[in-house]
Backbone as a chain_set.jsonl record, in Angstrom:
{"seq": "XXXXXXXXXXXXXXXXXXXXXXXXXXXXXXXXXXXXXXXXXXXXXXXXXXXXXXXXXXXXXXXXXXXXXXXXXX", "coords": {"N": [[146.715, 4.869, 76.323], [144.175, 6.67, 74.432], [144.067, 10.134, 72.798], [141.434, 10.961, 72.774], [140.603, 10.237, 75.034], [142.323, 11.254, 76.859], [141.602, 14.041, 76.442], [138.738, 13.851, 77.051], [138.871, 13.557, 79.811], [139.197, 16.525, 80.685], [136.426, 17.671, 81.292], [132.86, 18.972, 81.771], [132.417, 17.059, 83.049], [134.271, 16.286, 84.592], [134.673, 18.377, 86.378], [135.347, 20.48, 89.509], [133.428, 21.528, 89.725], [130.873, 20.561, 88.611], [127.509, 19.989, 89.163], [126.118, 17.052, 89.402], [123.86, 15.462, 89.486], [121.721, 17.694, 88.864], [122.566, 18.762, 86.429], [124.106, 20.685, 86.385], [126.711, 23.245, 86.392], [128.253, 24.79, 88.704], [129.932, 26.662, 88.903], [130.038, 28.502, 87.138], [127.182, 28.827, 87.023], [124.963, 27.846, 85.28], [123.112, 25.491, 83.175], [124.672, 22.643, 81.621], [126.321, 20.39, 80.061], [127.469, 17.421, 80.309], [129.55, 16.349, 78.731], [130.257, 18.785, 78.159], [132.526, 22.006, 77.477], [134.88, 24.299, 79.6], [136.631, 27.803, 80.03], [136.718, 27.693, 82.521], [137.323, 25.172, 84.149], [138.541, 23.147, 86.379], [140.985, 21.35, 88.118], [139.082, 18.322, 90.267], [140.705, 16.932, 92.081], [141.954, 19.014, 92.644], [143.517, 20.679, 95.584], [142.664, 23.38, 97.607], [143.959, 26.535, 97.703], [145.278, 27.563, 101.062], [144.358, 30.074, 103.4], [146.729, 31.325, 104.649], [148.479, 31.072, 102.457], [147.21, 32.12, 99.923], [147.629, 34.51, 101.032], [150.107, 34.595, 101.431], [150.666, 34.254, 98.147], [149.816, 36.458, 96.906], [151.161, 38.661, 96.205], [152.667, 37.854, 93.736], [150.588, 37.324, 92.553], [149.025, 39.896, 91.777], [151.541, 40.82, 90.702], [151.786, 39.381, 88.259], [149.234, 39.788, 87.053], [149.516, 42.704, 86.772], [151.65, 42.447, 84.812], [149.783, 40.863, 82.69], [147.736, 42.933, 82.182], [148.276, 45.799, 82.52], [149.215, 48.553, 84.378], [147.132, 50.001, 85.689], [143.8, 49.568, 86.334], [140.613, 48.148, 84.755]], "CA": [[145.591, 5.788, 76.392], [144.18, 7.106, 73.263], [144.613, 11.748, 72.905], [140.386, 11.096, 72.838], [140.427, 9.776, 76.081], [142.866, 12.249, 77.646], [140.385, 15.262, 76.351], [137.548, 13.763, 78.061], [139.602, 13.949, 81.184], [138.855, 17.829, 80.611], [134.889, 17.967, 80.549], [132.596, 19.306, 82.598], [131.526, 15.939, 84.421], [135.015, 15.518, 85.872], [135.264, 19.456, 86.93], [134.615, 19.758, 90.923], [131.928, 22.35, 90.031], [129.893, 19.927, 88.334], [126.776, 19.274, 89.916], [125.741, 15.936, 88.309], [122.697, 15.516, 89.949], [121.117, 18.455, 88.212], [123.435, 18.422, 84.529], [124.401, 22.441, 85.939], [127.799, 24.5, 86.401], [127.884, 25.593, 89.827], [131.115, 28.144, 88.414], [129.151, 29.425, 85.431], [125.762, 29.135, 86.839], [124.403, 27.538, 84.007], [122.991, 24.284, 82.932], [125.404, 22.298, 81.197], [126.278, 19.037, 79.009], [128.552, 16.583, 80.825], [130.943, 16.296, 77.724], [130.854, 20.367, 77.725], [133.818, 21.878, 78.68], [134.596, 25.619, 79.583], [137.874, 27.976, 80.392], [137.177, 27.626, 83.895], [137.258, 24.177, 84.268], [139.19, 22.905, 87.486], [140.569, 19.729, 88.216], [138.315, 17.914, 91.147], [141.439, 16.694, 93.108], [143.22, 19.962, 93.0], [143.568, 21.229, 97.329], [142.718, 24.801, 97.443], [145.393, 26.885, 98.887], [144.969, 28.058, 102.476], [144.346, 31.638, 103.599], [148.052, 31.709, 104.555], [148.936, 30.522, 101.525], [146.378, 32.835, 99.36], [148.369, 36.037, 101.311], [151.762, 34.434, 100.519], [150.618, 34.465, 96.843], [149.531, 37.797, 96.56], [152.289, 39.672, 95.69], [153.546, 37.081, 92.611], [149.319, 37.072, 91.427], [148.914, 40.927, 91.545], [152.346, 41.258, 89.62], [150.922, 38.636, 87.546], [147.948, 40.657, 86.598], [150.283, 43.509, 85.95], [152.099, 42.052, 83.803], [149.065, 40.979, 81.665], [146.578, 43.873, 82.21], [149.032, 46.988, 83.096], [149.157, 48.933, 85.924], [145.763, 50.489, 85.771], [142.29, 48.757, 86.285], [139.273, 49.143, 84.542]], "C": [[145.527, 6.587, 75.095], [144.384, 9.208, 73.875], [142.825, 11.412, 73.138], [140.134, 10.905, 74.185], [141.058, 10.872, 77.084], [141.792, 13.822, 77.334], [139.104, 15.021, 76.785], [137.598, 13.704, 79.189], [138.949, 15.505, 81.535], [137.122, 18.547, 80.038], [134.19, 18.318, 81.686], [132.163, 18.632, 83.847], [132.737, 15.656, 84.718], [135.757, 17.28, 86.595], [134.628, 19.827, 87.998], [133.587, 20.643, 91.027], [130.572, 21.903, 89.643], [129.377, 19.68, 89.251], [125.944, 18.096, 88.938], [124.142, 15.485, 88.253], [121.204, 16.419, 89.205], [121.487, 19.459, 86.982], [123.576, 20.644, 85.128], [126.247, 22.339, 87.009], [127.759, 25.123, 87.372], [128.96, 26.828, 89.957], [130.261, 29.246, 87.798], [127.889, 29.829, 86.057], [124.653, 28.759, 86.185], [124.131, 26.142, 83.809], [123.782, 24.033, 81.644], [125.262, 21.141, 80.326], [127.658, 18.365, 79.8], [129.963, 16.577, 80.083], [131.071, 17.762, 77.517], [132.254, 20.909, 78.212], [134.13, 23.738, 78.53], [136.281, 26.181, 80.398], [138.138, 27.745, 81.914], [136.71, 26.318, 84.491], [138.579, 23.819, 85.645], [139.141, 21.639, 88.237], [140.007, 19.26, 89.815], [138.982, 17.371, 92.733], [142.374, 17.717, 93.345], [142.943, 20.144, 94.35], [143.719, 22.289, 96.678], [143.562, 25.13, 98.521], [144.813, 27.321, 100.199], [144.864, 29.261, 102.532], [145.542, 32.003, 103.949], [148.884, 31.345, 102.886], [148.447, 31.687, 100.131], [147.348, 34.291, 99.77], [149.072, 36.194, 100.848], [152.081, 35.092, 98.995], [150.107, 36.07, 96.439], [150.026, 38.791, 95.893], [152.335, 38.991, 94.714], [152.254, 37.464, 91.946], [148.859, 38.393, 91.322], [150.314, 41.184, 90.682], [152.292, 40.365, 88.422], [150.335, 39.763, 86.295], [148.433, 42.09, 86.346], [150.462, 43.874, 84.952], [150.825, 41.907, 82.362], [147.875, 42.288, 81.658], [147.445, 44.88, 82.081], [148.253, 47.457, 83.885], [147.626, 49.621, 86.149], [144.698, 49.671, 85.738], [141.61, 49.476, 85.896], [138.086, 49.243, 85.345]], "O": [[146.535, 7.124, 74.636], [144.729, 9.54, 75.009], [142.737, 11.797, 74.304], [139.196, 11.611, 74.557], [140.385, 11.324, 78.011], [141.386, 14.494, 78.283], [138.333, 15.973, 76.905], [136.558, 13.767, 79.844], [138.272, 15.658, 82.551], [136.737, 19.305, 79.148], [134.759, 18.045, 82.743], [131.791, 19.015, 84.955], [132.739, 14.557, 85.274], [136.867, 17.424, 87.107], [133.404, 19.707, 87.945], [132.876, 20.726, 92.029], [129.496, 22.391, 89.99], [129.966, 19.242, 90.239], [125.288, 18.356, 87.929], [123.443, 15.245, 87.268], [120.063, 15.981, 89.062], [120.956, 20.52, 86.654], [123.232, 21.597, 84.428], [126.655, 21.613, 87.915], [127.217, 26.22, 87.237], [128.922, 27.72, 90.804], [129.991, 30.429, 88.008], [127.417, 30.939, 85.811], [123.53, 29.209, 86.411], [124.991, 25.421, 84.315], [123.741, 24.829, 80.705], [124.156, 20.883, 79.851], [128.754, 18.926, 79.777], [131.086, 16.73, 80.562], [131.948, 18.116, 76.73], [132.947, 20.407, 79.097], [133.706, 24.388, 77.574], [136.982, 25.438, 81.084], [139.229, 27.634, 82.474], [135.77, 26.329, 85.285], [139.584, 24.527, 85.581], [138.211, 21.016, 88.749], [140.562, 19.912, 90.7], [138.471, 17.314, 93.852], [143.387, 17.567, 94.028], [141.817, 19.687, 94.548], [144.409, 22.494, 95.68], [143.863, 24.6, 99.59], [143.584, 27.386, 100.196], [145.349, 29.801, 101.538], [145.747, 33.176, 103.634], [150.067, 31.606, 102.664], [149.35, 32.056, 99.379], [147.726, 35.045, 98.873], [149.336, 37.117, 100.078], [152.958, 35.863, 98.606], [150.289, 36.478, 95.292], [149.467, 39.61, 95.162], [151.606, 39.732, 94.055], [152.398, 37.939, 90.82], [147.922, 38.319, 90.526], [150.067, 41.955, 89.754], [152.92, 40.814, 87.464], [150.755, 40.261, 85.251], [147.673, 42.746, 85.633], [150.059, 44.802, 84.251], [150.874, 42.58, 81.333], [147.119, 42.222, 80.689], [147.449, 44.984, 80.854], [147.098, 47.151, 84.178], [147.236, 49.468, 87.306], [144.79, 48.865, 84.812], [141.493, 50.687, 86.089], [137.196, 50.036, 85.036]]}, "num_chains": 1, "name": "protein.A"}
């Protein structure tokens, strides 16, 4: 597999928000370009976690967001 081939892995026509049907970004909102590609790109076979699973994580993804933001919100 060429490195060209693995970066078109990461485009917006294989991210599961593509709607293909009508070339838009159902993340963004926005009409798109198949070969576009954007930070919130998300692969199509990932399983979203569960609502027990989402609680679990809570604690690790708020000290997370800690960590990079500090303790205050804007």
């Amino acid at each position: 597999m060429s490195v060209n081939a693995k970066e078109n892995d990461y485009t917006c026509k294989t991210c599961k928000y593509w709607d293909d049907d009508g070339c838009f970004c159902m993340h963004n909102g926005m009409n798109a370009w198949s070969e576009d590609t954007c930070d919130n790109w998300t692969d199509p076979d990932e399983v979203e976690p569960t609502e027990d699973e989402k609680r679990a994580n809570a604690g690790c993804d708020e000290a997370h967001r800690i960590m990079v933001e500090g303790r205050e919100r804007l």
